[in-house]
Backbone and ligand atoms as CSV (ligand in chain L), in Angstrom:
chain,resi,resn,atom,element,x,y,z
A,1,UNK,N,N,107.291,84.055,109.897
A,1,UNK,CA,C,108.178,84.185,108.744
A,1,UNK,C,C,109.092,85.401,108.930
A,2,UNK,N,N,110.119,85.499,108.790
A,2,UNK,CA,C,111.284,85.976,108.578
A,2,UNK,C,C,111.644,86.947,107.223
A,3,UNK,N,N,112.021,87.867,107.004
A,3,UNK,CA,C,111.769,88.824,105.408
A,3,UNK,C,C,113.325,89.591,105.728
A,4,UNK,N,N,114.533,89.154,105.382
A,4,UNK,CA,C,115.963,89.916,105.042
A,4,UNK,C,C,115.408,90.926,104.322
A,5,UNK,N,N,115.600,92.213,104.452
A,5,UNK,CA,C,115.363,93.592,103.265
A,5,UNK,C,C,116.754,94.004,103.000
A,6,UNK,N,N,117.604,94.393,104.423
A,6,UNK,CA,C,118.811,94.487,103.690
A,6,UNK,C,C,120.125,93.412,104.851
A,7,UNK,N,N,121.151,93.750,104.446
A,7,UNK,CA,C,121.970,93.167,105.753
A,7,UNK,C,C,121.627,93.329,107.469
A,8,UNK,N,N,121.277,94.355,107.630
A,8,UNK,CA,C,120.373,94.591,109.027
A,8,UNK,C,C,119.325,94.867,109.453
A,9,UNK,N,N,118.521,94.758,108.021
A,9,UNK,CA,C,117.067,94.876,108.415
A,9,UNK,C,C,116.457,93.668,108.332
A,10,UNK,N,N,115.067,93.571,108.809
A,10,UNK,CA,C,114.165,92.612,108.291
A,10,UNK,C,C,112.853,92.749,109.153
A,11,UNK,N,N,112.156,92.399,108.722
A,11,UNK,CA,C,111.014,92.091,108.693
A,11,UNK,C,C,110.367,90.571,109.312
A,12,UNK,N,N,109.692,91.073,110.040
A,12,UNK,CA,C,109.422,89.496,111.336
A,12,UNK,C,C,108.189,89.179,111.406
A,13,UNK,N,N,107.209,88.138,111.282
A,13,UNK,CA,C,106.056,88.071,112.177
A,13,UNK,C,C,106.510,87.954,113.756
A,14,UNK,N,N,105.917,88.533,114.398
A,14,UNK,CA,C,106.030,88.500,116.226
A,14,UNK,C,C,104.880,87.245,116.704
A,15,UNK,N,N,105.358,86.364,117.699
A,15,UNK,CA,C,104.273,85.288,117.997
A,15,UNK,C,C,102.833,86.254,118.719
A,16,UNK,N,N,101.611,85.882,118.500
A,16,UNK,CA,C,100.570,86.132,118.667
A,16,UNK,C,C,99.431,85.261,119.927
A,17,UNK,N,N,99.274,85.688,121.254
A,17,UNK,CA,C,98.621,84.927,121.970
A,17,UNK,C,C,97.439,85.220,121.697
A,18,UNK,N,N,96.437,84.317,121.219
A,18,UNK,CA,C,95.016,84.951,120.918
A,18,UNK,C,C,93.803,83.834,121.682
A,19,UNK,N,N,92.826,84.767,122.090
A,19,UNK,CA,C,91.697,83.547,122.844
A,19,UNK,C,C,90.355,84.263,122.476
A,20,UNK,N,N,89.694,83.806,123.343
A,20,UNK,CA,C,88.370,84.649,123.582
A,20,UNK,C,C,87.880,85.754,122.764
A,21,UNK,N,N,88.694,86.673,123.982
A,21,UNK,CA,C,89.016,87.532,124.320
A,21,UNK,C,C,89.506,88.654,122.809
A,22,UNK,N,N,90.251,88.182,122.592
A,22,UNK,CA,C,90.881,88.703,121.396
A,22,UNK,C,C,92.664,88.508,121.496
A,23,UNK,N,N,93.671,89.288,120.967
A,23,UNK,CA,C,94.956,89.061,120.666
A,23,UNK,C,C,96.022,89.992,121.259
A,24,UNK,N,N,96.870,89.357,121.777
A,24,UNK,CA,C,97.511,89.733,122.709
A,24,UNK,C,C,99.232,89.612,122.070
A,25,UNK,N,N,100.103,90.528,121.731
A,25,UNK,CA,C,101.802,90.187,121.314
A,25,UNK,C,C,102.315,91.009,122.351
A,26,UNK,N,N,103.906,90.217,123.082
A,26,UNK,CA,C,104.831,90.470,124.044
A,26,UNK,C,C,106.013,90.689,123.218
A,27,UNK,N,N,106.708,91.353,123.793
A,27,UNK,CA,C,108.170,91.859,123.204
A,27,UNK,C,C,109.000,91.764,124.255
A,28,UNK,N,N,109.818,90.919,124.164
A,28,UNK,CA,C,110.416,90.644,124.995
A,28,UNK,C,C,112.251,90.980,124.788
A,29,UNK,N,N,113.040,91.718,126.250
A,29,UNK,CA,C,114.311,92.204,125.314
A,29,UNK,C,C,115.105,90.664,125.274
A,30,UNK,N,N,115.756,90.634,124.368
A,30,UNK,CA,C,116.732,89.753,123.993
A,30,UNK,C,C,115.491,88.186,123.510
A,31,UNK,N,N,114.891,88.380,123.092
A,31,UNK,CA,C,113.853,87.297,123.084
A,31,UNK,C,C,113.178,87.542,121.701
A,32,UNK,N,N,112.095,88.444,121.551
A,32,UNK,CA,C,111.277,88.625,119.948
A,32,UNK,C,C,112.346,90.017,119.736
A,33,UNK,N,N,112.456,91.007,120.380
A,33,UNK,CA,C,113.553,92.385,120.566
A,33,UNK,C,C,114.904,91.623,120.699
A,34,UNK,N,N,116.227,92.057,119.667
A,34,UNK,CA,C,116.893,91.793,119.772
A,34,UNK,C,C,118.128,92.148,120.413
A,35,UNK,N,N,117.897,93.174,121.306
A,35,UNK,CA,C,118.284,93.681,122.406
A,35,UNK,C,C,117.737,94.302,123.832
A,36,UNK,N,N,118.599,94.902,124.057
A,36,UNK,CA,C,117.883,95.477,125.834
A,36,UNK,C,C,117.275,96.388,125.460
A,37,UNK,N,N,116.365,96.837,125.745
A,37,UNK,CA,C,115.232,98.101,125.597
A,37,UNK,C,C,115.700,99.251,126.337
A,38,UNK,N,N,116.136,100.064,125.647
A,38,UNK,CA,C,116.541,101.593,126.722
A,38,UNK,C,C,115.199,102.332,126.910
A,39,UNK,N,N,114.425,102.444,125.353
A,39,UNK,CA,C,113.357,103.483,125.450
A,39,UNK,C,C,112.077,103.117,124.867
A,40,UNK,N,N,111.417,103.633,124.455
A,40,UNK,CA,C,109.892,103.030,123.589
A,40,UNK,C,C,109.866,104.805,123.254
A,41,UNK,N,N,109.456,104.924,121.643
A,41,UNK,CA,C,108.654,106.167,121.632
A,41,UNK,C,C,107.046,105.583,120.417
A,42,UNK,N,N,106.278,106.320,120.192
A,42,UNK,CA,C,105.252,105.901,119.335
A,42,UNK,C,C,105.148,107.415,118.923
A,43,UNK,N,N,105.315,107.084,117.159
A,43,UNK,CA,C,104.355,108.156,116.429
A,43,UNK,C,C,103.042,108.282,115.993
A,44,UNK,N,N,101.925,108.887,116.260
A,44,UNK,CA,C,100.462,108.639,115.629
A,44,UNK,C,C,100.171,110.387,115.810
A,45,UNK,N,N,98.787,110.431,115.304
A,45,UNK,CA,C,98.196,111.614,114.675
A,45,UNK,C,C,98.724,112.134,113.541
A,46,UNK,N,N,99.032,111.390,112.703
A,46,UNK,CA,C,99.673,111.693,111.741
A,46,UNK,C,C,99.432,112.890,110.391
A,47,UNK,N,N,99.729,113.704,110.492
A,47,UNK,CA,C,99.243,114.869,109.576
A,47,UNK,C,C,99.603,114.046,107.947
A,48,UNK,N,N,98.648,114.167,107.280
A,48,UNK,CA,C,98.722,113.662,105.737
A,48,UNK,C,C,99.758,114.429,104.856
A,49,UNK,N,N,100.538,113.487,104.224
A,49,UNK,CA,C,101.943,114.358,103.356
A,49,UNK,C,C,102.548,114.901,104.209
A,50,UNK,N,N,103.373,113.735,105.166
A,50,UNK,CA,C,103.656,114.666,106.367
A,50,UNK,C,C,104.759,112.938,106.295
A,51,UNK,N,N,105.463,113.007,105.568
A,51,UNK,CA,C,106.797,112.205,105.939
A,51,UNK,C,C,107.866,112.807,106.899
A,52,UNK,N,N,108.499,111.714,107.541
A,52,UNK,CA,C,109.049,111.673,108.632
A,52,UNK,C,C,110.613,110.516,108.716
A,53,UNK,N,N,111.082,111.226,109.208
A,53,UNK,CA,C,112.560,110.382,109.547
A,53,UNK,C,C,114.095,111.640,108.829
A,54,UNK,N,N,114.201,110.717,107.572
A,54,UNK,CA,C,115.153,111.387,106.754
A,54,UNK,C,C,116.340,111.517,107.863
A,55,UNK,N,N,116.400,110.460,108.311
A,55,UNK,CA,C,118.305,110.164,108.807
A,55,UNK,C,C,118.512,108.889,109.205
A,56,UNK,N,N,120.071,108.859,109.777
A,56,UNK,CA,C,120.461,107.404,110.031
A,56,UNK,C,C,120.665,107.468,111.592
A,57,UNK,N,N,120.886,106.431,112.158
A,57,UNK,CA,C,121.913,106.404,113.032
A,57,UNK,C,C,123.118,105.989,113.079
A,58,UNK,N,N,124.031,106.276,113.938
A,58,UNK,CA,C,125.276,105.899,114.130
A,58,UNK,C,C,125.487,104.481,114.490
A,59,UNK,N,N,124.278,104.099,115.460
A,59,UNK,CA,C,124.853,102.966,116.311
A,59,UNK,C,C,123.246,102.712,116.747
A,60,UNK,N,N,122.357,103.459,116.798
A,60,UNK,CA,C,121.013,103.192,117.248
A,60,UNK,C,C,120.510,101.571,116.713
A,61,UNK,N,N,120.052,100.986,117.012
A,61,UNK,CA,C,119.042,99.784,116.404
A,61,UNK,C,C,117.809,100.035,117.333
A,62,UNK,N,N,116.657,99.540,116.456
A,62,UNK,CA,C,115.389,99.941,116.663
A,62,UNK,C,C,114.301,98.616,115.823
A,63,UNK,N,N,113.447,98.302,116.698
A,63,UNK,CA,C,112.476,97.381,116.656
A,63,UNK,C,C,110.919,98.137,116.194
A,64,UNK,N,N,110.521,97.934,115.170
A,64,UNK,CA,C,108.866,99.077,114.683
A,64,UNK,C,C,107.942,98.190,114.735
A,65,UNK,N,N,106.731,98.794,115.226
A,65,UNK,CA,C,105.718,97.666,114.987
A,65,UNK,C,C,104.462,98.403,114.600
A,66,UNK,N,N,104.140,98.459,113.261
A,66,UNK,CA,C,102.889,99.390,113.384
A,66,UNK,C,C,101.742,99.008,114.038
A,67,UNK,N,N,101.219,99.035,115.436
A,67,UNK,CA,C,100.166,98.818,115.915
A,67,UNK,C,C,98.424,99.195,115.516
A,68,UNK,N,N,98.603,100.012,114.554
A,68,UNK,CA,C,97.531,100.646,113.873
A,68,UNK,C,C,97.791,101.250,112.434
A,69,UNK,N,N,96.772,100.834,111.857
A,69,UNK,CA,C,97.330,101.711,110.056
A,69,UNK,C,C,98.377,101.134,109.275
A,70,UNK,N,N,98.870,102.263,108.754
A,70,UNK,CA,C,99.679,101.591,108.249
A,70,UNK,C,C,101.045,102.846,107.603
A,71,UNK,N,N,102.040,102.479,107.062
A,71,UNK,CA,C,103.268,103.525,106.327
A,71,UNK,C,C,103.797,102.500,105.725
A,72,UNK,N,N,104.360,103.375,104.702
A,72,UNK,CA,C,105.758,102.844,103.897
A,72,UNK,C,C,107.317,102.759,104.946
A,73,UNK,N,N,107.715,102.739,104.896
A,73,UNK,CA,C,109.640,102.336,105.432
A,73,UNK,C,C,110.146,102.297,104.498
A,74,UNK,N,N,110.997,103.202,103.879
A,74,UNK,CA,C,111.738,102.871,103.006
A,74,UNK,C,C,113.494,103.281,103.816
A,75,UNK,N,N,113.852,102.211,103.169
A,75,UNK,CA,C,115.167,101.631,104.216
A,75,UNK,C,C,116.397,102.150,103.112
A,76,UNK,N,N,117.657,102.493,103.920
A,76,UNK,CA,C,119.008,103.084,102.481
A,76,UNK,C,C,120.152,102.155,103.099
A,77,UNK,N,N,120.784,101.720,102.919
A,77,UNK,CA,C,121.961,101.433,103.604
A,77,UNK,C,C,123.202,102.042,102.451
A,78,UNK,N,N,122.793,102.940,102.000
A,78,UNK,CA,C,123.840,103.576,100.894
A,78,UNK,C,C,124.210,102.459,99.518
A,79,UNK,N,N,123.867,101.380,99.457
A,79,UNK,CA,C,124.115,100.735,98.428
A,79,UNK,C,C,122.822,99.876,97.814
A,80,UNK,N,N,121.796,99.477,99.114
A,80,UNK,CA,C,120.497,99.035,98.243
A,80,UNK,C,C,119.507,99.677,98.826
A,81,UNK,N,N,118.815,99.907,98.119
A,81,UNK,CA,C,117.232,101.055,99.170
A,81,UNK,C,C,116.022,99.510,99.076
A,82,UNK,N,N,115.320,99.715,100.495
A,82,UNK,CA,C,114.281,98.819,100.040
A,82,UNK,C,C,113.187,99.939,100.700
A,83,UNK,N,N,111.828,99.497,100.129
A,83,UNK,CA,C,110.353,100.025,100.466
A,83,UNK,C,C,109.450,98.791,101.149
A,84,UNK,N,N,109.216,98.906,102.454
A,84,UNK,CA,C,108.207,98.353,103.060
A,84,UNK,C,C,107.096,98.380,103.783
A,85,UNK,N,N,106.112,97.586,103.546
A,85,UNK,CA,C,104.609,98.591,103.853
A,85,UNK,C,C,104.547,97.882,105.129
A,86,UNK,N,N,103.880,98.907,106.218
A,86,UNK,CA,C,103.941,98.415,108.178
A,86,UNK,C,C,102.839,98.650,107.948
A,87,UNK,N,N,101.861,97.562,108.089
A,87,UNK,CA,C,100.324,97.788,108.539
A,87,UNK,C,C,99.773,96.422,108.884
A,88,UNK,N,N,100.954,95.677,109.626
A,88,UNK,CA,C,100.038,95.126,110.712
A,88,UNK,C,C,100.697,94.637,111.964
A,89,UNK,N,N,99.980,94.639,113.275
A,89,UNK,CA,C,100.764,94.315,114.501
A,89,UNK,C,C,100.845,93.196,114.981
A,90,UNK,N,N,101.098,92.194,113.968
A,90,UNK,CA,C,101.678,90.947,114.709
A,90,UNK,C,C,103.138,91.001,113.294
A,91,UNK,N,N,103.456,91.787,112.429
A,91,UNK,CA,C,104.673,91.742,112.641
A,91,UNK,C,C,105.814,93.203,112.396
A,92,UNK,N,N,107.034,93.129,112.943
A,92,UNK,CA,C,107.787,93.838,113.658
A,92,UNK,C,C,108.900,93.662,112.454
A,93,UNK,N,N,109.501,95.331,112.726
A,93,UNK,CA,C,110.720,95.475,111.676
A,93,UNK,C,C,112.072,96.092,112.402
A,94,UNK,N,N,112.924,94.567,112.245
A,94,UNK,CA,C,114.330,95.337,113.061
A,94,UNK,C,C,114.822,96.323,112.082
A,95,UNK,N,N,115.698,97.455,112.637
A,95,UNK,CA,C,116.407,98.635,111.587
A,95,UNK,C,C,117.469,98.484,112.265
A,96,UNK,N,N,118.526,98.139,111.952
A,96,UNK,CA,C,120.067,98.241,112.466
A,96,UNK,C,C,120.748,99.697,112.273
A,97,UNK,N,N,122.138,99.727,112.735
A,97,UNK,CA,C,122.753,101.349,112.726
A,97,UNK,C,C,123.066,101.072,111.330
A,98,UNK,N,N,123.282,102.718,111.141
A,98,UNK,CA,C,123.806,102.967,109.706
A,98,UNK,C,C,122.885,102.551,108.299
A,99,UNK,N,N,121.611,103.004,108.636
A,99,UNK,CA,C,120.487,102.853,107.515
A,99,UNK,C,C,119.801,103.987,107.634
A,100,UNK,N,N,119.586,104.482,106.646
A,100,UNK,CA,C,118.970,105.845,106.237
A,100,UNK,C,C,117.335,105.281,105.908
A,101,UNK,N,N,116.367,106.238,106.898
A,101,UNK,CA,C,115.263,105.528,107.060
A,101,UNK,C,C,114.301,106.783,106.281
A,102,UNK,N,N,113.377,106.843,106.158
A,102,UNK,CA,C,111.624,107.287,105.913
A,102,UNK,C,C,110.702,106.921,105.794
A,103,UNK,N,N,109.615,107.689,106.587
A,103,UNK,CA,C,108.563,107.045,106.674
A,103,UNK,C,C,107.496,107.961,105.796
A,104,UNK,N,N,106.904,107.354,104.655
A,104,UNK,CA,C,105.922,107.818,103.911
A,104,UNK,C,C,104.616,107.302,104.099
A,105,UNK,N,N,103.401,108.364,103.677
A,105,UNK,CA,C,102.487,107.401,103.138
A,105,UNK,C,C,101.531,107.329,104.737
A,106,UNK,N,N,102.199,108.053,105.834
A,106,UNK,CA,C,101.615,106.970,107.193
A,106,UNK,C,C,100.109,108.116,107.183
A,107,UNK,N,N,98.926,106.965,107.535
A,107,UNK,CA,C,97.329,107.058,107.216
A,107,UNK,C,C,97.364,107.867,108.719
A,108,UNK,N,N,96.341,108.611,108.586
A,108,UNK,CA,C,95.945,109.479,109.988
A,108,UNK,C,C,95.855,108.933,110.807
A,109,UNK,N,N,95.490,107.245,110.630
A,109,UNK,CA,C,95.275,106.528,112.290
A,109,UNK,C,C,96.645,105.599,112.318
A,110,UNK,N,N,97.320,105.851,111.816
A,110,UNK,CA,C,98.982,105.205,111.988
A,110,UNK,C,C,99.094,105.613,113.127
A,111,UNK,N,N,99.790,104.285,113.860
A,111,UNK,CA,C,100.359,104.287,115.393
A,111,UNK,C,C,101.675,103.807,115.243
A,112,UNK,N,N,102.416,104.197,115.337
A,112,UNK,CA,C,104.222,103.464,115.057
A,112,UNK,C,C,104.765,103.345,116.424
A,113,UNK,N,N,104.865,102.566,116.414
A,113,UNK,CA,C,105.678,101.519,118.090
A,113,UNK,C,C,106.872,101.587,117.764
A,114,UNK,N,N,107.784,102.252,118.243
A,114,UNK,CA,C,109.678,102.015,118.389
A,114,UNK,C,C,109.938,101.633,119.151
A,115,UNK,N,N,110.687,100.577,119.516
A,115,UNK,CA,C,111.625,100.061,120.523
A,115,UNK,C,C,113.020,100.409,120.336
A,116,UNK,N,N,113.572,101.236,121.175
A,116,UNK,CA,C,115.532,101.689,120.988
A,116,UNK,C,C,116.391,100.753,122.020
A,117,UNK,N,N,117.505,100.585,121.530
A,117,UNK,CA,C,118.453,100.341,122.479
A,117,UNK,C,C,119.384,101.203,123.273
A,118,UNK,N,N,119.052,101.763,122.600
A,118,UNK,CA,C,119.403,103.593,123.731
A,118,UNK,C,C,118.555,104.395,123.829
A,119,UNK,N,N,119.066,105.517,124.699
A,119,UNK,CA,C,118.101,106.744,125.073
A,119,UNK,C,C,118.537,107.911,124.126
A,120,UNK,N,N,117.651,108.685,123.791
A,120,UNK,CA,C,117.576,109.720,123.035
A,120,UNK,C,C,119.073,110.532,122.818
A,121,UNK,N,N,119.533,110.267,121.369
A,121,UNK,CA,C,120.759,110.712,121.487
A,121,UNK,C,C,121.145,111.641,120.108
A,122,UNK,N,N,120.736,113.143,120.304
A,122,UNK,CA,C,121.429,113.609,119.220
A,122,UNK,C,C,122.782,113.591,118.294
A,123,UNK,N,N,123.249,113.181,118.966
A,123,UNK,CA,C,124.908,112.820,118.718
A,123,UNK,C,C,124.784,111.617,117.756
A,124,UNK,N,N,124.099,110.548,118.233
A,124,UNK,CA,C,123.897,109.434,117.503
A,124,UNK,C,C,123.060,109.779,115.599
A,125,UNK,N,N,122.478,111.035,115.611
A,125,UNK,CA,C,121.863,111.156,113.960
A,125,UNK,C,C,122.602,111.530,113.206
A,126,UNK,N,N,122.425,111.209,112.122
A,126,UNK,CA,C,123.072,111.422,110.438
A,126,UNK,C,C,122.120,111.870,109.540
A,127,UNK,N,N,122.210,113.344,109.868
A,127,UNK,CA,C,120.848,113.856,109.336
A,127,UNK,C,C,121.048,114.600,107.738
A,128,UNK,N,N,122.360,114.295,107.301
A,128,UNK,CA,C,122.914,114.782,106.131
A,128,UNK,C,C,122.871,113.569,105.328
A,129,UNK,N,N,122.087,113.464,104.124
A,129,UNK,CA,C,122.029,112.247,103.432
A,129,UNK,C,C,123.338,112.473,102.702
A,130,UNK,N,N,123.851,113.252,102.112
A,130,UNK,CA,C,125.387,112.835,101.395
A,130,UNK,C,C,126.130,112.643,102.588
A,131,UNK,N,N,126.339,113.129,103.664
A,131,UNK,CA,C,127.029,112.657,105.243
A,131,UNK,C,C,126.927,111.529,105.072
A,132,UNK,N,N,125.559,110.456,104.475
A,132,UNK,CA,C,125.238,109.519,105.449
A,132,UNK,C,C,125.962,108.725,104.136
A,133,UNK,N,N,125.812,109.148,102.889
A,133,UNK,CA,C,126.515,107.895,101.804
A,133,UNK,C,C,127.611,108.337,102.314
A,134,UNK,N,N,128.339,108.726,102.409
A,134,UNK,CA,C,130.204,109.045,102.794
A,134,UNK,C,C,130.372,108.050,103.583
A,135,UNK,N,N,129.990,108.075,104.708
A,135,UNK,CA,C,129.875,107.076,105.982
A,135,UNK,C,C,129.794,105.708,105.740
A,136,UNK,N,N,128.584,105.713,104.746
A,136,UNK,CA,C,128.082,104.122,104.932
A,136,UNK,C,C,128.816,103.525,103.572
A,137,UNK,N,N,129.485,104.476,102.918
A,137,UNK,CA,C,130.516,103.690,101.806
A,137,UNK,C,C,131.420,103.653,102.460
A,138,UNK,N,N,131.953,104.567,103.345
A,138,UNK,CA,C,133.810,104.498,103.681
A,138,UNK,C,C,133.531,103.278,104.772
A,139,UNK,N,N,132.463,103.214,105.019
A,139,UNK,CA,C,132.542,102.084,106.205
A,139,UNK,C,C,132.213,100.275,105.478
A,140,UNK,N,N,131.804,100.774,104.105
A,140,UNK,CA,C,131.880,99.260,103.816
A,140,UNK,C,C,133.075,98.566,103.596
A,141,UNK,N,N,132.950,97.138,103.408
A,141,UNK,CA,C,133.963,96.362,103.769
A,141,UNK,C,C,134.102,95.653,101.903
L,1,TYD,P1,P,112.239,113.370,114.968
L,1,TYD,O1,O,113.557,112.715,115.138
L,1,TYD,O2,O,112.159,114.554,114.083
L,1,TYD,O3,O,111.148,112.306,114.486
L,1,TYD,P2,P,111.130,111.433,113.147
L,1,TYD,O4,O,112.435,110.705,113.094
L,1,TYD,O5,O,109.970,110.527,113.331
L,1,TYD,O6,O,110.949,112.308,111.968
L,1,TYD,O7,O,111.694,113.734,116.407
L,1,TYD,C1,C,110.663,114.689,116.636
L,1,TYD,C2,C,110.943,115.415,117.961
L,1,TYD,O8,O,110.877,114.515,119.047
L,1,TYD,C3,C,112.306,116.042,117.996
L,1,TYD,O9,O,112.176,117.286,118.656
L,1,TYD,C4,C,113.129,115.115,118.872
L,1,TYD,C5,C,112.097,114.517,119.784
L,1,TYD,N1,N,112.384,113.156,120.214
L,1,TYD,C6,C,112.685,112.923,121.542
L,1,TYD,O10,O,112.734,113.839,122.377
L,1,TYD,N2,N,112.924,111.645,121.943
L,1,TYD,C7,C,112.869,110.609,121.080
L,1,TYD,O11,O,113.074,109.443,121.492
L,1,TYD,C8,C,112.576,110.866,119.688
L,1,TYD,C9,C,112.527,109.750,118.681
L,1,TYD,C10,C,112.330,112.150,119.309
């Protein structure tokens, strides 16, 4: 199933190979990832009351998969905010550019899986939330 949150986000189940054995999900670029994979980072050890993000990108898009635990996402695109809970790993949340992200709420054994389409780019953050409404209004259509 498929979950629109805002114009470039959403929310995915990822297909699941499961046997025996137990359960197995592939990410594949241009396939379940909706682009080429530049990087992978993962957040875990998560210190409690210890939110994280508070910016946008320019142009970044990014694939999340909480592999463990769980967080809130709460998503901005300057005109609708949504809140979504990541706590499980068969499904995956695209974040497109120009969405003002945070992550609340994430449990001490939260594991957060990122997939980027680029490599680490300071240039690319919008770490000024009135920066980031200026932007993401002057840029609407
Ligand atoms: P930060 O952007 O503050 O994390 P979050 O968005 O989860 O709040 O990143 C924490 C540190 O890690 C900061 O010094 C930048 C560095 N970092 C990298 O070097 N490469 C990366 O791909 C990312 C995401 C962060």
């Amino acid at each position: 199933m498929k979950q629109d949150l805002l114009p470039n986000c959403w929310l995915t189940d990822v297909p699941v190979k499961g046997d025996e054995r137990g359960r197995l999900v592939a990410l594949e670029a241009q396939h379940e990832v909706p682009f080429d994979i530049a990087r992978v980072y993962y957040i875990f050890d998560s210190e409690p009351n210890a939110p994280r993000g508070f910016h946008a990108h320019r142009n970044l898009q990014q694939y999340a998969v909480c592999v463990r635990g769980s967080l809130t996402m709460r998503l901005d695109n300057g005109r609708e905010k949504r809140d979504v809970l990541l706590n499980r790993p068969d499904q995956a949340l695209y974040i497109g550019s120009m969405v003002w992200r945070e992550m609340h709420d994430l449990t001490p054994d939260c594991v957060l899986m990122v997939l980027a389409d680029s490599l680490y780019d300071e240039a690319d953050y919008i770490r000024d939330y009135d920066r980031f409404l200026e932007l993401a209004r002057g840029a609407g259509a």
